[in-house]
N, C-alpha and C positions, 0 to 999 in steps of 0.2 A: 728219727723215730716219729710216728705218725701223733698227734694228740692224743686219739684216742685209747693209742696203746699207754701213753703219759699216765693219761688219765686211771688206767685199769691197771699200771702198776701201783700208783697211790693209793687206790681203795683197797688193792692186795696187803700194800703196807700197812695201813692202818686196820685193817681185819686182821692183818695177822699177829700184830701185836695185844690185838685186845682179846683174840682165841687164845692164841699162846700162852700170854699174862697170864689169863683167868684161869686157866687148865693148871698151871703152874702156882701160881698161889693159892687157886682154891684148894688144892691138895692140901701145899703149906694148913692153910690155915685148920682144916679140917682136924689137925694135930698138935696144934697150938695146946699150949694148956694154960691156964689163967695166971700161972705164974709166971709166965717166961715175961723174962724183963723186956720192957720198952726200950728201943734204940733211939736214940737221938743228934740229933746233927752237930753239940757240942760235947758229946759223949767222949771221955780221954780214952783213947785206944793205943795198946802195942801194936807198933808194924813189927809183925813177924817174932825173930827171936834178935832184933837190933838193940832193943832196949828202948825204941825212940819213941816216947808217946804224942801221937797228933790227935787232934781233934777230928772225929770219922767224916765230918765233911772238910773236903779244902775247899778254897778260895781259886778259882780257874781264871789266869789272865790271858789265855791265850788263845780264844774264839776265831778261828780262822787265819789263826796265827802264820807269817810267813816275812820272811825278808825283814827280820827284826823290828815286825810289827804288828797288832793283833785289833777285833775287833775293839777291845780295851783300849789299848794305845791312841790309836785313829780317832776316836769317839769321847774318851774324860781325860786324857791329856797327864801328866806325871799326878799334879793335886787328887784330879779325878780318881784313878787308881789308889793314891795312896786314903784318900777318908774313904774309899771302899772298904780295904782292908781293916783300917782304922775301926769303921763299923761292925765288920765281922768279930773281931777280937771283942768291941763287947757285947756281941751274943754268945761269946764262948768258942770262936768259931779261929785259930789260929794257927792252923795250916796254910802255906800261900805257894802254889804253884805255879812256878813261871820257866821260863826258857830262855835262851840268847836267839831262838827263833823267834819269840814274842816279842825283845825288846823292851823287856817288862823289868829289867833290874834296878834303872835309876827310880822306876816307880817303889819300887820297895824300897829302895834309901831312904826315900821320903818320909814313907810309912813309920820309919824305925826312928824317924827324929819325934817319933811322941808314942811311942813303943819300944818296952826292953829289948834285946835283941835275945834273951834269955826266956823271956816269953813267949818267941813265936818258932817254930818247925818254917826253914824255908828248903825248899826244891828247885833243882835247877835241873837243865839238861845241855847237851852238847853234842855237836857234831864231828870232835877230834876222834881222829882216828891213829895219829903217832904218841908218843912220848912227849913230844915236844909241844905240837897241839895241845894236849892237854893240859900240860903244864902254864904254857900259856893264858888258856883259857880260866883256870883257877885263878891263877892273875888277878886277871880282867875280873871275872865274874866278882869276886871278891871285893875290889875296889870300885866296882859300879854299886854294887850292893851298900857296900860301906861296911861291912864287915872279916872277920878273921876268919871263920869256917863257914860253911854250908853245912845243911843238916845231910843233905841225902842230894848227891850228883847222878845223873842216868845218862847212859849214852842214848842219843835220843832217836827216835823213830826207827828199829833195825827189821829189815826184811828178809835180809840174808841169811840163809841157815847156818854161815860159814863165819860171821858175825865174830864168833868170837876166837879165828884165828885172823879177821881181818882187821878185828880192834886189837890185836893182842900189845900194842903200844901203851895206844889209851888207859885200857884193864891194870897194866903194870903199872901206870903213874898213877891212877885211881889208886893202887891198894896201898901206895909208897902213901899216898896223901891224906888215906885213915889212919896210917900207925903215925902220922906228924901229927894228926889231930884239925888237920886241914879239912877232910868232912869227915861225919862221924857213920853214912854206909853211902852203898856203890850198889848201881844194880842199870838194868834197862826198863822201855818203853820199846812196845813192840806190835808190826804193825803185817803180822803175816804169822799162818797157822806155825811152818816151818822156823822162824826166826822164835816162836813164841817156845815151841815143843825144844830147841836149843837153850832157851832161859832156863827151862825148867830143869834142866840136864846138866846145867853148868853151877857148880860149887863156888865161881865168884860171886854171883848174884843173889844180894841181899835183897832188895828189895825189887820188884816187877810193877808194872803200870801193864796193864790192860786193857782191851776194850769188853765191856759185859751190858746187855741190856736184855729183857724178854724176849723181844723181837728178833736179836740176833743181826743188829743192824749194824754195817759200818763196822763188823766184829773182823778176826781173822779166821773165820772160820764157823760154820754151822753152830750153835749152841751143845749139842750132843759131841764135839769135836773138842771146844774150848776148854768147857768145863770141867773134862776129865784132867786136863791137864794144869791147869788153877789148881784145883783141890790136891793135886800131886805135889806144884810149888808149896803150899803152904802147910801141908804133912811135913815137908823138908825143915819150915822154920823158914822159908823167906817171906818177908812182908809184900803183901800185895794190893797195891792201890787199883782201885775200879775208875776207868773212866767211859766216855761216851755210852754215860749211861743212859742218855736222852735220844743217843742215836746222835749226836754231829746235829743235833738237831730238829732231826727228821720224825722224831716221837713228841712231838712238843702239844701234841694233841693226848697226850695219854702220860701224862707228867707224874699224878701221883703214884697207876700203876709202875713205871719206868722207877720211883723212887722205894715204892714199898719192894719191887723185885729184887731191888740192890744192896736192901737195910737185910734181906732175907737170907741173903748168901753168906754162910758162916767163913766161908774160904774167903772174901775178901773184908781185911779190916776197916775200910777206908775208901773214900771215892770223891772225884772230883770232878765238879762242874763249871761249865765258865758262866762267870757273872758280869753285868755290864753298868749295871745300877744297883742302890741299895737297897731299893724298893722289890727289885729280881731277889735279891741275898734273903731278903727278910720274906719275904712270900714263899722259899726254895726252905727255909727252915719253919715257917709253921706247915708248909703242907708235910714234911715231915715229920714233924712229931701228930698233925692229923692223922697218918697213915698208922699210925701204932695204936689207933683206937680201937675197940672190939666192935664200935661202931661199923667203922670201915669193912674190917673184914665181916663182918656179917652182910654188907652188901654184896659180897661175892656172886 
């Protein structure tokens, strides 16, 4: 690809997130009414109809996450991670999402040796696809962590629309692993329209991971395409976390719009961003409660 074409996709991108945004919340706000409550980054929220209340922002350790290792990882090292989380918790913020593709579990043992384990919503993900894989991997996961259950397991990244006759192992040990009290819900992370339009369809799936942003970036599919099908899961009662809500990144020019578009979607309870410092964490939660000013939306 020539530069200049480089170049005239970027400015497409960022035009089109700030046409987009705007058209889209200045609607929103046009309707707002003085009462509607302010949302907030340590706001206690149900995911779905599980019972399990997280804080609406998590804690994201997996920034380029791959080969059981993450921006995180590479960069603050097990301490690093854990007085992250450490700091999030006291701003109210005690959701923490990690993966065994991140490599982010012994980082959370850490966390918890000066944190209840009762206190905080952890997330994991996985890649088993048998009975036995998965069993396994509760295991581990488990004993990396330093704990007895996980809140909420996802099979992670599926693309396949066929997903869930091709996890039908995993699925089974997953549900065996809610009634021991081993996690307390099951669900996916999903990274194609097809695989998404199957979550919504399948009655195992408690809880969903998404990707949602204005832009429609790095999504599985156009905006007008995903959205119907979000607001479908969560008519159901399954809880549905928002991620790449910055775009993977690529909106980091357009951060508060990216934040207020995600606080606005009544379909998803919750969303998570990866953070890498505490000084990101803490700037990620005032621009958040910034965006809930009338201030704000009156610059629309």
């Amino acid at each position: 690809m020539k530069p200049a074409v480089i170049m005239k996709r970027r400015d497409f991108l960022k035009n089109s997130v700030v046409t987009t945004g705007a058209l889209v919340l200045g609607g929103v706000a046009r309707t707002l009414s003085a009462a509607r409550p302010e949302r907030r980054a340590n706001d206690v929220v149900t995911l779905g109809d599980t019972g399990i209340r997280v804080s609406r922002l998590a804690v994201g350790t997996g920034t380029h996450g791959i080969n059981r290792s993450s921006d995180q990882t590479r960069n603050l090292g097990i301490r690093g991670i854990a007085d992250l989380l450490e700091a999030a918790y006291d701003e109210g913020v005690f959701f923490w999402d990690s993966a065994d593709q991140y490599g982010t579990h012994l980082h959370l043992k850490e966390a918890l040796k000066k944190i209840p384990r009762e206190k905080v919503v952890i997330l994991s993900k996985t890649h088993a696809t048998t009975a036995a894989e998965m069993n396994a991997d509760l295991d581990r996961f488990r004993s990396e962590i330093g704990t007895d259950y996980i809140d909420i397991m996802l099979l992670h990244c599926m693309e396949d629309a066929r997903w869930p006759e091709i996890k039908k192992g995993a699925i089974t040990a997953l549900s065996e692993a809610r009634e021991k009290g081993v996690i307390r819900a099951h669900g996916v992370s999903c990274h194609t329209l097809p695989a998404l339009k199957a979550a919504a369809a399948s009655p195992w799936v408690q809880v969903d991971m998404a990707r949602i942003n204005p832009a429609g970036v790095r999504m599985d599919g156009d905006l007008h395409e995903v959205v119907p099908v979000l607001k479908k899961m969560h008519r159901s009662g399954k809880g549905l976390i928002g991620m790449k809500i910055l775009g993977g990144g690529q909106l980091t020019g357009n951060v508060d719009l990216c934040l207020r578009y995600a606080l606005l979607q009544d379909y998803v309870d919750c969303f998570t961003i990866g953070m890498k410092r505490r000084k990101e964490m803490q700037d990620l939660i005032a621009r958040i409660d910034n965006v809930n000013t009338k201030e704000w939306l009156a610059a629309l």
